[in-house]
Every structure is written in structure tokens, then in C-alpha cells.
N, C-alpha and C positions, 0 to 999 in steps of 0.2 A: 497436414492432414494425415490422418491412419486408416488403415482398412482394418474391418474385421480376421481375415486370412491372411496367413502369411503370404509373401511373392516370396520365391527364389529364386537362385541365378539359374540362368536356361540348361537346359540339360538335353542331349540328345535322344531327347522322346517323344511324345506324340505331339504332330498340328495340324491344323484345319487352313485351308486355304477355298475362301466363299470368291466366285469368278474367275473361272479360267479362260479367258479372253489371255491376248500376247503379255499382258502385266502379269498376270496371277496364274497363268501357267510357267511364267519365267521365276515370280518368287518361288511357286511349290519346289522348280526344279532346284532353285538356291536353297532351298532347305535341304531338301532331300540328299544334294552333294554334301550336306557336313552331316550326312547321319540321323536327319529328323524322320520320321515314317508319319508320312502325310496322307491325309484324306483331301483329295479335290472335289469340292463343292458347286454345281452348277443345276442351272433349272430344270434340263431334261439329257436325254440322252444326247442328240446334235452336239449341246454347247460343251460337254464330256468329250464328245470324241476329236471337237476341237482342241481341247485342253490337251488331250494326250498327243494327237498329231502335230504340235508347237511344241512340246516335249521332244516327240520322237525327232524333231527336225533340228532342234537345237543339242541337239545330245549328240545328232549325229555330224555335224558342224565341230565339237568338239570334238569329236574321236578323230575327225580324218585331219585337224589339226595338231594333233598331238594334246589335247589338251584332256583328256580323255584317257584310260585303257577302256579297252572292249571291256571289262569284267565289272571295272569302276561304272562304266554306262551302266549298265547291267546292273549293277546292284543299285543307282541311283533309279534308277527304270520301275525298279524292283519295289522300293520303296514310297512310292507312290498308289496309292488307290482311287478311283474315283466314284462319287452315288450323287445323289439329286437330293437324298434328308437333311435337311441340316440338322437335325438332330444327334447328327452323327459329332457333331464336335462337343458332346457333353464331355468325350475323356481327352481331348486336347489340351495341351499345357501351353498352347496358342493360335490363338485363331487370329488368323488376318483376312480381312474382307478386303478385294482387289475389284468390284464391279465397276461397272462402266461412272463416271463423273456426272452421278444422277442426286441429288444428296434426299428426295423422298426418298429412292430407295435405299440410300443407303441408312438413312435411318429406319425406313420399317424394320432392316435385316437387324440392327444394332437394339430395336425396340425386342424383337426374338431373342437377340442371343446373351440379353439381360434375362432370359429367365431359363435359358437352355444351358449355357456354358458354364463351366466348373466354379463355385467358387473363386479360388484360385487362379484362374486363368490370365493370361494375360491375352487384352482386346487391343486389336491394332487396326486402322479403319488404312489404307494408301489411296492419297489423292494429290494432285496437286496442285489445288485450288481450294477446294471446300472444307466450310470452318467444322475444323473437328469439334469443338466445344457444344455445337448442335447436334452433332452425330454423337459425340459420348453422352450428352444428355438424354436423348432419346434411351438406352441402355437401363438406364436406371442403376446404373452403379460406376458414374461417369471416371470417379474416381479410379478405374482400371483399366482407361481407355488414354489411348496415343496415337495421336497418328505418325503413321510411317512412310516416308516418298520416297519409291523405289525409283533412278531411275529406267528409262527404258534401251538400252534390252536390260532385265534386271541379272540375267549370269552373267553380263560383260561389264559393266557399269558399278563402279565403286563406291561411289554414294549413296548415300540417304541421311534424309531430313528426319530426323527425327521430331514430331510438333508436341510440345507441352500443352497444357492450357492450365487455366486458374483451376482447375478441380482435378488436374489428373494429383495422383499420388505420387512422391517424390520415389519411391521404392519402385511405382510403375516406371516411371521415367530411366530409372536406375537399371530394371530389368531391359527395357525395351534397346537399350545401349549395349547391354551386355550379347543381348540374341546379336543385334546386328553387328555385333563384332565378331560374336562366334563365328558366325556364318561369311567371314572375309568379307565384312566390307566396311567402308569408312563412316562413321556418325557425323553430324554434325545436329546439336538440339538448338532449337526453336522454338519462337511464341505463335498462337494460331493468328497469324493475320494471313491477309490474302496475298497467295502468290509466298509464300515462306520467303526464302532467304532469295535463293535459286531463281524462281520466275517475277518475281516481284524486280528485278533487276533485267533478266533476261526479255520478258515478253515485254515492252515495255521499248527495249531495244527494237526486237523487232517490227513492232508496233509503227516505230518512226521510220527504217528505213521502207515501210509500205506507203508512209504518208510521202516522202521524199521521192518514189519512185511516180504516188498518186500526182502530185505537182509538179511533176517534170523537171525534179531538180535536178538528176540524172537517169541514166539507163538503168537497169536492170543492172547489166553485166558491167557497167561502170561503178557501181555500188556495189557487190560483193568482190568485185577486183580490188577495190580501193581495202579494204580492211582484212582483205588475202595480202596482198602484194606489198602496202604499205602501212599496214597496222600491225602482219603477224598473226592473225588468227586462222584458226584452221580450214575456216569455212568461212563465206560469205551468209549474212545475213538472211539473203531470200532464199537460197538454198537451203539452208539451216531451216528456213519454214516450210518448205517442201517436204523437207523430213519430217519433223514436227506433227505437219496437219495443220492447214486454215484452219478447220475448222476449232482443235483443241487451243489454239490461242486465241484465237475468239471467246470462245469459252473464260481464259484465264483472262482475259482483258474484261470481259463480262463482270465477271465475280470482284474483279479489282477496283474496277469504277463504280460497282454499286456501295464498297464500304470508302473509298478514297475522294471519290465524286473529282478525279484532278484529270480535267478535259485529256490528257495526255495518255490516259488508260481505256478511253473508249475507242473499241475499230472504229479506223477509219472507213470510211464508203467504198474505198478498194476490196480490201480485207472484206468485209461482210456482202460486195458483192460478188467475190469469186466461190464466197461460202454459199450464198444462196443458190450460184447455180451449179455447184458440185462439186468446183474443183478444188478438192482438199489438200492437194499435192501429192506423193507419191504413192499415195493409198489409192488415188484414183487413177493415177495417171494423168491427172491436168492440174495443175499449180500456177506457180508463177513463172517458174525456169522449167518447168518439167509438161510434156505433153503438149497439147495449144495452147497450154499459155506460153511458151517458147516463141509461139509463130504470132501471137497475140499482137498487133498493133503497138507501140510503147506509146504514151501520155505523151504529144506536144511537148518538145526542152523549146519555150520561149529565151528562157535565158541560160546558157549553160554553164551550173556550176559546181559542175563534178572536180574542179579542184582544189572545192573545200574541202573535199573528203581526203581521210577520212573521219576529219575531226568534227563533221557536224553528226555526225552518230556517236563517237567516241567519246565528245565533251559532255553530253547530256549524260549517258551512262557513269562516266566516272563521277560524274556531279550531285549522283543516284546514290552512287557508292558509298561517297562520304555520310550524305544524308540520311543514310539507313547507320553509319557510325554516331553521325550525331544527335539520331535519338535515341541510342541505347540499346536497337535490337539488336546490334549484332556488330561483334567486334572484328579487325580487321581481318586476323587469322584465319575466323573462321568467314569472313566471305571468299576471301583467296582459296580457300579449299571448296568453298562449292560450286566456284566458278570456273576452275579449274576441275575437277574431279565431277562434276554433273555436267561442264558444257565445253568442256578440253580447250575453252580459252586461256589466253594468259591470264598470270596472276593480277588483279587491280591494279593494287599498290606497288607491284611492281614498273606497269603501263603510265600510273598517276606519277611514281619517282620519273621513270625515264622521260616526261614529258617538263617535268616540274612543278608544281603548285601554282607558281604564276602563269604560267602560258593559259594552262586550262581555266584558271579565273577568268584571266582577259576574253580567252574562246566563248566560257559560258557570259560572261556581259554580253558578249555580240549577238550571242543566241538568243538570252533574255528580252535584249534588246526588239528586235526582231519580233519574236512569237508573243510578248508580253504574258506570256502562261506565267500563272504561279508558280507550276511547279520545274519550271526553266530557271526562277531565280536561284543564284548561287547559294549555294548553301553556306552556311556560318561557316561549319566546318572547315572547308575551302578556302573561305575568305582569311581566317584567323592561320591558317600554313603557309598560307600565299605571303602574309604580311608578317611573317615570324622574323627574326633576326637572320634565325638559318634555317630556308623551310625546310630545304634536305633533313638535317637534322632533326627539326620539328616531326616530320612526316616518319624518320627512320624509333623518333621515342612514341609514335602513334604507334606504330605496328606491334609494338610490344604490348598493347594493351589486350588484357584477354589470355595469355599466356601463361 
């Protein structure tokens, strides 16, 4: 596909950032440190003076780090404007809409800035869940639109998703690489499905250890100990969604089970009850580990069996893994970097080597076994490394694929 206007590669000059909420006050700030002089975009004055006060606070976070000079603040600071027009992003050479995970609005804003923004522009919609292909359609010029998954905090955090779709321009895609490179941080591109690379594998995880905790297969604190202590990961699970937000993985389990329909993506009854009654986790102060949910009663363990773990979360995921290799979205490299570089877990394929191809076969049989979910059965993929001559081997000429 061709556009009428040329793209070119990014340049340090003007951009637009629609939403200055913690995501889209953290991307203007990541512009604006490589030199971009941004207009921040928001509905009234309030949601501006939030924009800048998330600014002011992360800027000054990095000066007293070292990460910062006082003058560097300063001209990043500097570089930064904020108005309420959107009309202001006619002379942007990019505009990224950062608003809340609403997608009417984020298409009305995309239906606007199909007829406001330059020619030339490049359109970037960040979410990380909703189908950009409906949001760049809205646009009327879908052909210039990408979405981009920052993630959160977006100046600490190395990643982004970059999402294709059937209609963006290959030159869009091309530019949309090049900005997020400029700007120090790592790409990884993508097809728009739900959950990209990143949550389509992570929430999903989470997901289960809330069912596991809902059925009293262990404690809380026995389920993120397990995959701390004995897995190697950085964080326990429910902690991880304390951070997070119930509510935003509700969300991305929403959006996943509506195009997947695979019983294993909708919240469980835990999850969407501690969302209904508020507790989001660290944003409110009550979660699962955080607040009363701390002092929270735990589920009845009728039978306790916390010493499966932690391979009754670890088998499913990795079994995920594969399965997202073996239909072609996405090769093994680049899930190891975004699982790694968006969720500071280890590498997959490295957890899948150390355990071996057959162990986690036989683990996922017993799980399949078990749950009879469709989407518990082993994957081909899996099956076909487990039963190789040398799966080591097998598995070590898989990784190369993509490279």
C-alpha cells in the first residue's frame, strides 16, 4: 500500500501528545528528553495541570537520581507546552493519543484528527488492548495510523509494542520504529490482535493465579512465593496485579475473551469481584496483597496443593508461548524481549530449555487432563520438541527462527 505524502524518518521537531493521564504525560516527557518540543493535549484545565504535575514529579525523581542534570530538566520542562485545542496538532510531525482505554473515544479523537493533522503526520493511537484497525479506520486515512504500547512508567520502561494492521502503510510502520528508537527505547512489531504480544501471554497468567487462589488451591503468599523463590521471577503474580490494577486486567481479559471466546481469558468471579467493589490494588490502597485485601479472609484450602507450584502457573504460560510460536504471530526472539523488557521476567525459552520440552509436556497433560479447557491442550508445537530426537537441540534451532 502507498500513501499520497511522503513519511520520513523522525526528526527532532514537533509532536502532539492527546491525554496527559500517568501514560501520556510519561510519553510527552520521553519525547521531549530526545529533543522533540511537544504540545500536551487534554480536555480542560484540571486534566493539564495534572499532565504537568506527573512531569514535574518524574523529572524530579530523575535529577535527584542522577539521571538528570538540573539544566537537562530544565530544557526538557522547557520543551513541553500544554492547551485544551486539539487543533493545535495541525503542525505536528506526530501525534500520539495516550487517553484513557475507552476505544468510542478514542476513535471520535482519531475521527478529528483525520481531518486536523498534517498530511504527513504520523498517527499513533497507545493502548494495550484495543483493536487499533477500528481506531485507525475511524481516521479516514487508516493507512497512517499504528499503534504504539508504551509501557508504564513510559521514561523507565524499555519497551514498546509496536501494532501493525492490514491497512497501516509499510513506510508508517517503518517510521513508527524509527521514532521509538530514537527516543531510546526497544521496538518489538506486531499484528493487532488482542492483548499484542506482551498481555496476551501475561494477563492470562494472571488470570489463573486469581482462579487458583479463588479455589483454594493455595494462599496468596504461597503463590507469589512459589514463582519468587522457586521459579526466579521478580515478582509474584498477585503482586504484579496490585501493581497492574484489577481493574485494567479485567479490562484486557474483557477485550480478549470477546475475540478468543477461550473460557481461560474471562475474569474469574474473584477478579471482577474485588473490581466491583473497588479494590483496584495500589491505586486504591486495597487489592489482593495490598490494603484489606491483606487482612481479607483467604478461600478455604480443602485440599492443599501448593506443592505443585510453581508449575501449575508456569506450565500453562509456557504452553502459551509456544502456541503464540506456532501460529506465526510472533517468533521466539521477539517474545523473549517482550517478556523480558515489558514484564522484567525471565526469558521463555530460556525457563522452557531449563525445564525441558518434556517435563512441561507431561505437566501440561496433567493440567489438560484436569481442566479439560481447550485452551490447556498442549500445543503442537510442544508436543513436536518434546518428541524430537534432541529436543534440546530442537528447541535451541527454534530460537533462531526470526533472527
Amino acid at each position: 500500500m502507498s500513501s499520497s505524502a511522503q513519511i520520513g524518518p523522525p526528526t527532532s521537531g514537533s509532536a502532539a501528545v492527546i491525554g496527559l493521564g500517568t501514560m501520556g504525560a510519561g510519553i510527552a516527557e520521553v519525547l521531549a528528553g530526545h529533543g522533540y518540543r511537544v504540545i500536551g493535549i487534554d480536555a480542560d484545565e484540571a486534566a493539564l495541570d495534572r499532565g504537568r504535575s506527573i512531569v514535574q514529579t518524574s523529572t524530579g525523581r530523575a535529577l535527584e537520581r542522577g539521571k538528570l542534570t538540573a539544566a537537562e530538566r530544565d530544557a526538557l520542562i522547557g520543551r513541553i507546552e500544554y492547551g485544551t485545542d486539539l487543533g493545535a496538532v495541525t503542525e505536528a510531525q506526530v501525534v500520539i493519543e495516550a487517553v484513557s482505554e475507552n476505544l468510542e473515544l478514542k476513535t471520535s479523537i482519531f475521527g478529528r484528527l483525520g481531518t486536523l493533522a498534517s498530511a504527513d503526520a504520523l498517527l499513533a493511537t497507545n493502548t494495550s488492548s484495543l483493536p487499533i484497525t477500528a481506531i485507525a479506520k475511524a481516521s479516514g486515512r487508516p493507512e497512517r495510523v499504528v499503534g504504539v504500547h508504551f509501557f508504564n512508567p513510559a521514561p523507565v520502561q524499555s519497551l514498546v509494542e509496536v501494532v501493525r494492521t492490514v491497512l497501516t502503510d509499510p513506510a508508517t510502520e517503518q517510521r513508527a520504529l524509527e521514532l521509538v528508537t530514537a527516543v531510546g527505547k526497544t521496538p518489538i512489531v506486531c499484528g493487532d490482535r488482542a492483548g499484542f504480544v506482551v498481555n496476551a501471554l501475561l494477563v492470562p497468567y494472571l488470570n489463573r493465579a486469581v482462579r487458583l487462589l479463588q479455589d483454594g488451591f493455595a494462599t496468596a503468599e504461597e503463590i507469589d512465593r512459589a514463582m519468587v523463590e522457586r521459579a526466579g521471577y521478580p515478582m509474584g503474580p498477585l503482586t504484579l496485579l496490585d501493581l497492574v490494577g484489577l481493574d485494567v486486567t479485567a479490562s484486557a481479559l474483557r477485550r480478549m475473551y470477546s475475540e478468543t471466546r477461550d473460557r481461560r481469558h474471562a475474569p474469574v468471579a474473584l477478579l471482577t469481584e474485588l473490581v466491583t467493589a473497588g479494590w483496584l490494588g495500589r491505586k486504591t490502597g486495597n487489592g489482593i496483597l495490598v490494603g484489606a485485601g491483606a487482612d481479607r479472609p483467604a478461600p478455604r484450602v480443602l485440599v492443599d496443593r501448593s506443592a505443585e507450584l510453581p508449575d501449575a502457573l508456569l506450565l500453562p504460560y509456557l504452553n502459551d508461548v509456544c502456541r503464540m510460536v506456532e501460529i506465526g504471530y510472533a517468533a521466539p526472539d521477539l517474545i523473549d524481549t517482550g517478556m523480558s523488557r515489558g514484564c522484567r521476567m525471565p526469558l521463555p525459552f530460556d525457563v522452557l530449555a531449563g525445564l525441558g520440552p518434556q517435563r512441561v509436556l507431561v505437566g501440561q497433560q496433567r493440567i489438560f487432563a484436569e481442566t479439560a479447557e481447550p485452551g490447556d491442550r498442549p500445543s503442537l508445537l510442544l508436543e513436536r520438541l518434546a518428541d524430537a530426537d534432541d529436543p534440546a537441540g530442537a528447541l535451541a534451532q527454534l530460537r533462531t527462527l526470526g533472527r
